[in-house]
TORKOL-4160 file (C-alpha; in steps of 0.2 Angstrom, whole numbers, padded with zeros to 4 digits, m for minus):
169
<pt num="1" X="0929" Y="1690" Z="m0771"/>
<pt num="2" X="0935" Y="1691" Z="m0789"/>
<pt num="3" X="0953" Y="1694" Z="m0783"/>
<pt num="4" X="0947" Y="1710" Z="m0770"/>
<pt num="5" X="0945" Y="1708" Z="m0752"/>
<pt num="6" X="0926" Y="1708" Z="m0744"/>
<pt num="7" X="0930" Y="1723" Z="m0731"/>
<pt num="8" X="0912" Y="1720" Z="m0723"/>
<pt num="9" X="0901" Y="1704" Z="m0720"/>
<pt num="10" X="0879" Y="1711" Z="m0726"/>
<pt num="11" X="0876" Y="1692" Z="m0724"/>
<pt num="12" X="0878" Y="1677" Z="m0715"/>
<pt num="13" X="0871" Y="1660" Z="m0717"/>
<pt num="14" X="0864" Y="1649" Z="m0701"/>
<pt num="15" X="0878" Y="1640" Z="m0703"/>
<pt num="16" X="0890" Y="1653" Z="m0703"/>
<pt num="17" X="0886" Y="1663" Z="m0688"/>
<pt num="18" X="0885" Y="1646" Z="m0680"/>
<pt num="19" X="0903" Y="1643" Z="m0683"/>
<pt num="20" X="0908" Y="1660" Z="m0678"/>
<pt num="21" X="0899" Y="1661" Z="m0662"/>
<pt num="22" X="0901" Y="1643" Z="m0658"/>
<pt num="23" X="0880" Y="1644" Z="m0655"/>
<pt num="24" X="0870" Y="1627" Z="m0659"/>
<pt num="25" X="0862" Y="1629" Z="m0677"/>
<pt num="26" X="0845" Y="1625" Z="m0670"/>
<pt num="27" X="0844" Y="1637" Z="m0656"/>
<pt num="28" X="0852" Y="1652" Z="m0669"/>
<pt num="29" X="0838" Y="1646" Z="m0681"/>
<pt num="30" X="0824" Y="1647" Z="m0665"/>
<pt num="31" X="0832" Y="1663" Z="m0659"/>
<pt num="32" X="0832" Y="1672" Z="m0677"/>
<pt num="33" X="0816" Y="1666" Z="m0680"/>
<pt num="34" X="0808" Y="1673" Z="m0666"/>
<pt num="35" X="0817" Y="1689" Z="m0672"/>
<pt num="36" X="0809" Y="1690" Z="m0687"/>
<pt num="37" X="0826" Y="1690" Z="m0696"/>
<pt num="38" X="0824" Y="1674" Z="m0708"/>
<pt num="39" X="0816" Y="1674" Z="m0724"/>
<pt num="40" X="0799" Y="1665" Z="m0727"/>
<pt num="41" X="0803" Y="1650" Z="m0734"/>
<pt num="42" X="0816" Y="1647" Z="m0720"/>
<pt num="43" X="0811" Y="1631" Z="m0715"/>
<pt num="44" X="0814" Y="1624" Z="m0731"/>
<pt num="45" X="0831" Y="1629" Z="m0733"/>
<pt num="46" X="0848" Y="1621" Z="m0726"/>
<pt num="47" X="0856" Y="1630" Z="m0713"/>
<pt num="48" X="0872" Y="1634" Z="m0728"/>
<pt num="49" X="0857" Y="1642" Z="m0738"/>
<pt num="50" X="0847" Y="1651" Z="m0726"/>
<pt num="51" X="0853" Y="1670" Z="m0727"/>
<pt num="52" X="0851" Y="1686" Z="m0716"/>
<pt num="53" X="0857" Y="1703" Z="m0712"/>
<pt num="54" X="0873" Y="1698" Z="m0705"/>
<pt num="55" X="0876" Y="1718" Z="m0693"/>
<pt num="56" X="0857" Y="1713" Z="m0683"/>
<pt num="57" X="0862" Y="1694" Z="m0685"/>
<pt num="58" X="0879" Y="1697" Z="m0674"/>
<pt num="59" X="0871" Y="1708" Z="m0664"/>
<pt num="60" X="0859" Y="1694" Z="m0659"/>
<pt num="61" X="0868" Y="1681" Z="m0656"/>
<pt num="62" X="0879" Y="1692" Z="m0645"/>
<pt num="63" X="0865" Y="1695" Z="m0634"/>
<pt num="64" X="0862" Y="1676" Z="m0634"/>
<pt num="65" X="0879" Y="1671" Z="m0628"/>
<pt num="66" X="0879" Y="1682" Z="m0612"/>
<pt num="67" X="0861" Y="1678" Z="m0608"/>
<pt num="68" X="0864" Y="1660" Z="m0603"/>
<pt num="69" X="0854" Y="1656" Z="m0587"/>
<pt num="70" X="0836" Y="1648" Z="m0590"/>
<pt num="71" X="0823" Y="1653" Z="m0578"/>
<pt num="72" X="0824" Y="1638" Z="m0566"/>
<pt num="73" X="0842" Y="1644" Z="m0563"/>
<pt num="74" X="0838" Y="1661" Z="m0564"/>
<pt num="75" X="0828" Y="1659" Z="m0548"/>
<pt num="76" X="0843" Y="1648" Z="m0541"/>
<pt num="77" X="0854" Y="1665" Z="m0544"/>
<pt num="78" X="0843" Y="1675" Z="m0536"/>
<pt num="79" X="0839" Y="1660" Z="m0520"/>
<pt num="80" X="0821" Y="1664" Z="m0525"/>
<pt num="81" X="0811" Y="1649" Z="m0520"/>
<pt num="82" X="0799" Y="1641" Z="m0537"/>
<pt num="83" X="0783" Y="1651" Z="m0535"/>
<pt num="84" X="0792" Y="1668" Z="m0529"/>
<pt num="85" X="0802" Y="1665" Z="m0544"/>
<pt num="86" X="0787" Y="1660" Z="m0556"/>
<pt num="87" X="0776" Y="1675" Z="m0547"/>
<pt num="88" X="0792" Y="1687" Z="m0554"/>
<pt num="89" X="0794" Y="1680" Z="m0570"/>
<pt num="90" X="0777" Y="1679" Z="m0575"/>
<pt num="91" X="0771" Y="1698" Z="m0569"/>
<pt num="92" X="0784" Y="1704" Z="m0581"/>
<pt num="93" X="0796" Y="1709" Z="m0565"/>
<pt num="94" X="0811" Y="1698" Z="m0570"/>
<pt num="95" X="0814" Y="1703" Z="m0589"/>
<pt num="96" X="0821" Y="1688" Z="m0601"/>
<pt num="97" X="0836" Y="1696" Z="m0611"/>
<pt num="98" X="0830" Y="1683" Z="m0624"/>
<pt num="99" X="0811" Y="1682" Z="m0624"/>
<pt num="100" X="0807" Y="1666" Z="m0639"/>
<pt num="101" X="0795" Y="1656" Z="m0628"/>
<pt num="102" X="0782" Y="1660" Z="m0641"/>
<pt num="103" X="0794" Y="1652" Z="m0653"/>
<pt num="104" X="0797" Y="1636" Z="m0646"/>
<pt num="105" X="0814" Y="1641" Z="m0639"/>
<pt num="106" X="0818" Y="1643" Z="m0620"/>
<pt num="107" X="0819" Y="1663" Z="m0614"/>
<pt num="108" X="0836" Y="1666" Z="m0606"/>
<pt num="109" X="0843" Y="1678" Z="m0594"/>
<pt num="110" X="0858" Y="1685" Z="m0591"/>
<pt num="111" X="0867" Y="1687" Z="m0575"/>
<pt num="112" X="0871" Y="1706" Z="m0577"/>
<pt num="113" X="0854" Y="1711" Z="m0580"/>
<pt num="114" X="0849" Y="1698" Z="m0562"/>
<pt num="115" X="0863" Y="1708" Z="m0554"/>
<pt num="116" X="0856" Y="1724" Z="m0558"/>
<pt num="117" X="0837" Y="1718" Z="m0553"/>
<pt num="118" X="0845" Y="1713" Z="m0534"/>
<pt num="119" X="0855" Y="1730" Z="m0536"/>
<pt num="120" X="0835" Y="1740" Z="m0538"/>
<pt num="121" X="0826" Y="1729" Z="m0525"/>
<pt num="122" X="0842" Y="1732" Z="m0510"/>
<pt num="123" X="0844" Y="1750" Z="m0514"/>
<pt num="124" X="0844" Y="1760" Z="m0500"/>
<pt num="125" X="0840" Y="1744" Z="m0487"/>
<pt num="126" X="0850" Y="1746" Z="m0470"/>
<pt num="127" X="0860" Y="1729" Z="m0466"/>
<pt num="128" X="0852" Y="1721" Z="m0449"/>
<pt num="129" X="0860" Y="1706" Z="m0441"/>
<pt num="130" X="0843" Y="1696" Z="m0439"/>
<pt num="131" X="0827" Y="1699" Z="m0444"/>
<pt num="132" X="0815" Y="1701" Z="m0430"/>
<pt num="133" X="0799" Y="1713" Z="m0422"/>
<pt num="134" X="0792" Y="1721" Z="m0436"/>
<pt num="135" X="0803" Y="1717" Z="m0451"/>
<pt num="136" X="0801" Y="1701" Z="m0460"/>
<pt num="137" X="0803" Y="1694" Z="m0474"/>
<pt num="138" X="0794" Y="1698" Z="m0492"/>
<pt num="139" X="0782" Y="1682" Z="m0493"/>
<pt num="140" X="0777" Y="1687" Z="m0475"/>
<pt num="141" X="0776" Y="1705" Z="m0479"/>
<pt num="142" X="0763" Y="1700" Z="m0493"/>
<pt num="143" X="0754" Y="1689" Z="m0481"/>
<pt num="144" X="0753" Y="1703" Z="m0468"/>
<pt num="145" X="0749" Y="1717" Z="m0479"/>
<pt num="146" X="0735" Y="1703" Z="m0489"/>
<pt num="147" X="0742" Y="1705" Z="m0506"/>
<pt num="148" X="0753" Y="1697" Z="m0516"/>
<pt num="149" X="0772" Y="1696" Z="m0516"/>
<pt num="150" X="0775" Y="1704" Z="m0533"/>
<pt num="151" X="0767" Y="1721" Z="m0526"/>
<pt num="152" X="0776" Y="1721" Z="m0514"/>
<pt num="153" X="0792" Y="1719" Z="m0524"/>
<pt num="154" X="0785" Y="1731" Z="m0534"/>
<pt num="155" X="0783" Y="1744" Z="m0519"/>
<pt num="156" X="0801" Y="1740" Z="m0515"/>
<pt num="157" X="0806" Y="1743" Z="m0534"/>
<pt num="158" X="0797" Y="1761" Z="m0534"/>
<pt num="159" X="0803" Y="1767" Z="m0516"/>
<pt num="160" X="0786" Y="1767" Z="m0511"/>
<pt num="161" X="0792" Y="1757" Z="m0494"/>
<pt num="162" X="0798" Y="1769" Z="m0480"/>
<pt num="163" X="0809" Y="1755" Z="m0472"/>
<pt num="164" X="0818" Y="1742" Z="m0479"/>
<pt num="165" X="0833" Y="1730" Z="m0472"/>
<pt num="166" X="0843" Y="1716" Z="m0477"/>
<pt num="167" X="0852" Y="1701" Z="m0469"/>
<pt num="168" X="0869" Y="1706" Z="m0466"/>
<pt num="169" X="0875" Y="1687" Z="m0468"/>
């Protein structure tokens, strides 16, 4: 600028950080809203003229890029059928790494953070070849014990279980 070089970047445009993280304008725009990140008269502005705190912008879209699974295929990663998956996502067990529901955008997770959820819930559980006598399954866990599958994930989560096994296949 003015013949001196701009060692650091304070702000950044919708447009910009679009172009530099190769992220859609619209879901940046959904994403930094839900943030609180834009100004107030954001939505009258062009994406060229809408400017923000590039550092926490970076950071954010960052985050955005390696979340990149949306809860339908979160539950395909983790072979969870619909409403085990549903009953997960809604008690607040499985986390979003981007919560914007609330602002019109789709919440996202990423596959480290899936990774590290089956890493808690198989901790300490002894590989068996079949599943038979008195283990079973979670879902017929929940129907045994009569309560529902998420406290019984959330038993397993806090070692309140004394056994746990897992299909060796």
């Amino acid at each position: 600028m003015f013949g001196k070089p701009v060692e650091t970047r304070r702000l950044h445009s919708i447009r910009s950080l679009s172009k530099a993280t190769r992220l859609h304008p619209k879901r940046l725009r959904s994403l930094l809203s839900s943030a609180g990140m834009l100004p107030p008269n954001a939505d009258d502005l062009a994406d060229g003229n809408c400017l923000f705190d590039a550092e926490r912008a970076v950071s954010l879209a960052q985050t955005a890029a390696s979340a990149t699974l949306s809860v339908r295929d979160a539950g395909a990663y983790l072979n969870a059928p619909r409403v085990q998956r549903d009953m997960l996502y809604c008690s607040g067990i499985l986390v979003p790494r981007i919560k914007a529901i609330d602002h019109g955008a789709a919440d996202l997770f990423a596959p480290e953070d899936l990774d590290a959820f089956l890493d808690r819930l198989l901790d300490g559980a002894v590989p068996v070849v079949a599943a038979g006598g008195s283990l079973v399954d979670i879902p017929t866990a929940a129907k045994a014990a009569c309560c529902g599958s998420v406290e019984i994930v959330q038993a397993i989560l806090d070692g309140r279980l004394t056994r746990k096994a897992r299909l060796a296949g």
